[in-house]
C-alpha positions as a LaTeX table, in Angstrom:
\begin{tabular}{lrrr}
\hline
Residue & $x$ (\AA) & $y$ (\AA) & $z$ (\AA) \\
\hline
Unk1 & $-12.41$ & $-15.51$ & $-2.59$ \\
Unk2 & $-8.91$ & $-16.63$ & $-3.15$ \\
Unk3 & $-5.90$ & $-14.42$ & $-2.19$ \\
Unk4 & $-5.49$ & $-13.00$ & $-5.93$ \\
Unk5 & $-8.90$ & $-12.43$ & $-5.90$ \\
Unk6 & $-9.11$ & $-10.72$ & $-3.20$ \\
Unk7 & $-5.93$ & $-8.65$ & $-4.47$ \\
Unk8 & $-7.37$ & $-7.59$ & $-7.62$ \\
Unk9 & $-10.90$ & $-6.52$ & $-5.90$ \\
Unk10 & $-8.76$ & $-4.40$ & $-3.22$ \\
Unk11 & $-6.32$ & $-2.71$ & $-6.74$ \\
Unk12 & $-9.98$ & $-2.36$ & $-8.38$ \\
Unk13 & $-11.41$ & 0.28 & $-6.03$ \\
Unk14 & $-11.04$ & 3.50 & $-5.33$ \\
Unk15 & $-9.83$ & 5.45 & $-2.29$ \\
Unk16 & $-12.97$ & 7.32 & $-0.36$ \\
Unk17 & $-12.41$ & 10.45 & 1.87 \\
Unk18 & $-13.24$ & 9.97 & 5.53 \\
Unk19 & $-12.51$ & 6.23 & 5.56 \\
Unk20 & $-13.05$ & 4.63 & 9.07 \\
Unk21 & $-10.13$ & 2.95 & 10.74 \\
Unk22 & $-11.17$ & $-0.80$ & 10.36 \\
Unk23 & $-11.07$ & $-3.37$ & 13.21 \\
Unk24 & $-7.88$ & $-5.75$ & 13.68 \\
Unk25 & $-9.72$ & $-8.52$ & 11.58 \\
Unk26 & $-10.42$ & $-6.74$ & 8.58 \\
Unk27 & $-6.78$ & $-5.47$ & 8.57 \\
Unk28 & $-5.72$ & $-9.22$ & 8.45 \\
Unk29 & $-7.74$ & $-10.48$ & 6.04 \\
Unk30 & $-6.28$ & $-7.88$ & 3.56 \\
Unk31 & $-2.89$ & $-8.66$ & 4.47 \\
Unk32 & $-3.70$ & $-11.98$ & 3.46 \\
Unk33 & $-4.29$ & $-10.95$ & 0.02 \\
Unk34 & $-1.09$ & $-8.91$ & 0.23 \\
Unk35 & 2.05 & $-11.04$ & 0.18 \\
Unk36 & 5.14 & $-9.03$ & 2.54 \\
Unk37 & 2.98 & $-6.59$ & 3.91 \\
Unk38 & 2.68 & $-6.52$ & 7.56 \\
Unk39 & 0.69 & $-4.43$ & 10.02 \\
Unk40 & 3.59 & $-2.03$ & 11.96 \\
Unk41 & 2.15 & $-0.34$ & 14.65 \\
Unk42 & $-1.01$ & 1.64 & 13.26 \\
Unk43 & 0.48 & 1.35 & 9.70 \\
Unk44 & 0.94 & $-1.54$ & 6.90 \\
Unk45 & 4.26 & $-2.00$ & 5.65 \\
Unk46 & 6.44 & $-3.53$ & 3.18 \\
Unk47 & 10.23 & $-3.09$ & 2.60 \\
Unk48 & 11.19 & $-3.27$ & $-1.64$ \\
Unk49 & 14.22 & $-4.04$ & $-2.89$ \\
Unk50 & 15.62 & $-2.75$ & $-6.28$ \\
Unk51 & 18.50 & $-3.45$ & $-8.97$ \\
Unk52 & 19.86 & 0.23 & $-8.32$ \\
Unk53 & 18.64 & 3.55 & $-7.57$ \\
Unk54 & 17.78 & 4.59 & $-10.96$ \\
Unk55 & 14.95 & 1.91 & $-10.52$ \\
Unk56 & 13.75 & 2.42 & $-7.14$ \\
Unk57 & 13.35 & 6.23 & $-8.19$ \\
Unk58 & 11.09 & 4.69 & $-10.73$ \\
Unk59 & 8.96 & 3.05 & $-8.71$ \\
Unk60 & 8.74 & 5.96 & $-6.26$ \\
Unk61 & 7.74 & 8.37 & $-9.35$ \\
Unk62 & 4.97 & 6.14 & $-10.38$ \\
Unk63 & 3.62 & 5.24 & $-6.69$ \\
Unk64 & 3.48 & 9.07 & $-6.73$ \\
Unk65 & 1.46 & 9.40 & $-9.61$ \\
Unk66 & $-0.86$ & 6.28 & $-7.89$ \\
Unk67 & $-1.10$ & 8.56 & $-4.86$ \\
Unk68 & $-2.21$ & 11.62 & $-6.33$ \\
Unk69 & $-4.82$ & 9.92 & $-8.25$ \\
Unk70 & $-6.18$ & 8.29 & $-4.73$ \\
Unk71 & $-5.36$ & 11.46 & $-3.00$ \\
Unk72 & $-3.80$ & 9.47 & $-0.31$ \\
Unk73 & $-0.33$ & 9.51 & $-0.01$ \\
Unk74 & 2.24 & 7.30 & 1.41 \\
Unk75 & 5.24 & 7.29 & 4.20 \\
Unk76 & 8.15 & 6.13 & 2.44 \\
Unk77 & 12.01 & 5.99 & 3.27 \\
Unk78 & 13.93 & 5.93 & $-0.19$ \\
Unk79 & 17.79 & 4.70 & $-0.44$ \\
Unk80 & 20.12 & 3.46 & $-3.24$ \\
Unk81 & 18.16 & 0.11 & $-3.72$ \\
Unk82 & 15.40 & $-0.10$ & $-1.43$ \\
Unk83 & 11.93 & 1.19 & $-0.47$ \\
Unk84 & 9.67 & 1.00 & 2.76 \\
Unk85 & 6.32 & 1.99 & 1.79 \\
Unk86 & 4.16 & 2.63 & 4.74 \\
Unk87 & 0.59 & 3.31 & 4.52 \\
Unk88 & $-1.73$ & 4.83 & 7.36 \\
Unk89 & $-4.76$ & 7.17 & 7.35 \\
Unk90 & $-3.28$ & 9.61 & 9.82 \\
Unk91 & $-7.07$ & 11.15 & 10.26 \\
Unk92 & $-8.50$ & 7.99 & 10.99 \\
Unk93 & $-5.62$ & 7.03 & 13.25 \\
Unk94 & $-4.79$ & 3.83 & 11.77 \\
Unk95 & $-5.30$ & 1.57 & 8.86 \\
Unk96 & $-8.54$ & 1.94 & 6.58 \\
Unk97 & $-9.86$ & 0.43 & 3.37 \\
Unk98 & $-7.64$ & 3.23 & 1.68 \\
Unk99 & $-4.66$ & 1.40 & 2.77 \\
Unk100 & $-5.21$ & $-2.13$ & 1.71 \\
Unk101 & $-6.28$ & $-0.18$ & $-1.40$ \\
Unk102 & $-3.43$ & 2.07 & $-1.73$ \\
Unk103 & $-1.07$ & $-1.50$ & $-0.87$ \\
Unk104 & $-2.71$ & $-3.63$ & $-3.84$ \\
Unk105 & $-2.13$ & $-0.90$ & $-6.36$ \\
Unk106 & 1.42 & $-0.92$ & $-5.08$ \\
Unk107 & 1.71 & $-4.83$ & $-5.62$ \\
Unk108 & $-0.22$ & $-4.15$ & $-9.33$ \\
Unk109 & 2.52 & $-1.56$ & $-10.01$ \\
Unk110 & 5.20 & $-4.08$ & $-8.86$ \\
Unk111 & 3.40 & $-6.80$ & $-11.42$ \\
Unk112 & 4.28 & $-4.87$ & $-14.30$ \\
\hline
\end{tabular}
């Protein structure tokens, strides 16, 4: 399955409740599919930069909405231009299929 592929599968699905925390592999072959993410200690990252804050407060309202809807919610560190969006299943004590979920919708929502 090519990386877009792979992408689009991952943005397809839905977040599940009492996801496992998935094995180091797994993690890398969906951060494969997910250009700029990166695994940061038991969390997948990515740092977003914006044209001003009016537009980063965009995205932030509508990665809310995302989360509710997957009832699984981000860390996220908000300034004038920029976003970190940091996604970990605190329960499961690392990264789960939720997150590489929760990180393609992110990259759909940055697509437009």
């Amino acid at each position: 399955m090519t990386r877009d592929a792979e992408a689009a599968a991952l943005a397809a699905m839905r977040c599940t409740p009492g996801a496992a925390r998935l094995p180091a592999g797994e993690i890398a072959r969906g951060l494969a599919a997910l250009p700029g993410w990166a695994l940061q200690g038991d969390a997948i990252a990515k740092a977003l930069t914006f044209a001003d804050y009016h537009e980063t407060l965009g995205f932030v309202n509508a990665l809310a909405f995302v989360a509710n809807r997957e009832n699984h919610h981000p860390d996220l560190a908000v300034s004038y231009n920029r976003c970190l969006v940091a996604w970990s299943t605190h329960d499961a004590g690392g990264v789960t299929r939720n997150d590489l979920i929760c990180a393609a919708k992110v990259e759909r929502l940055l697509a437009g």
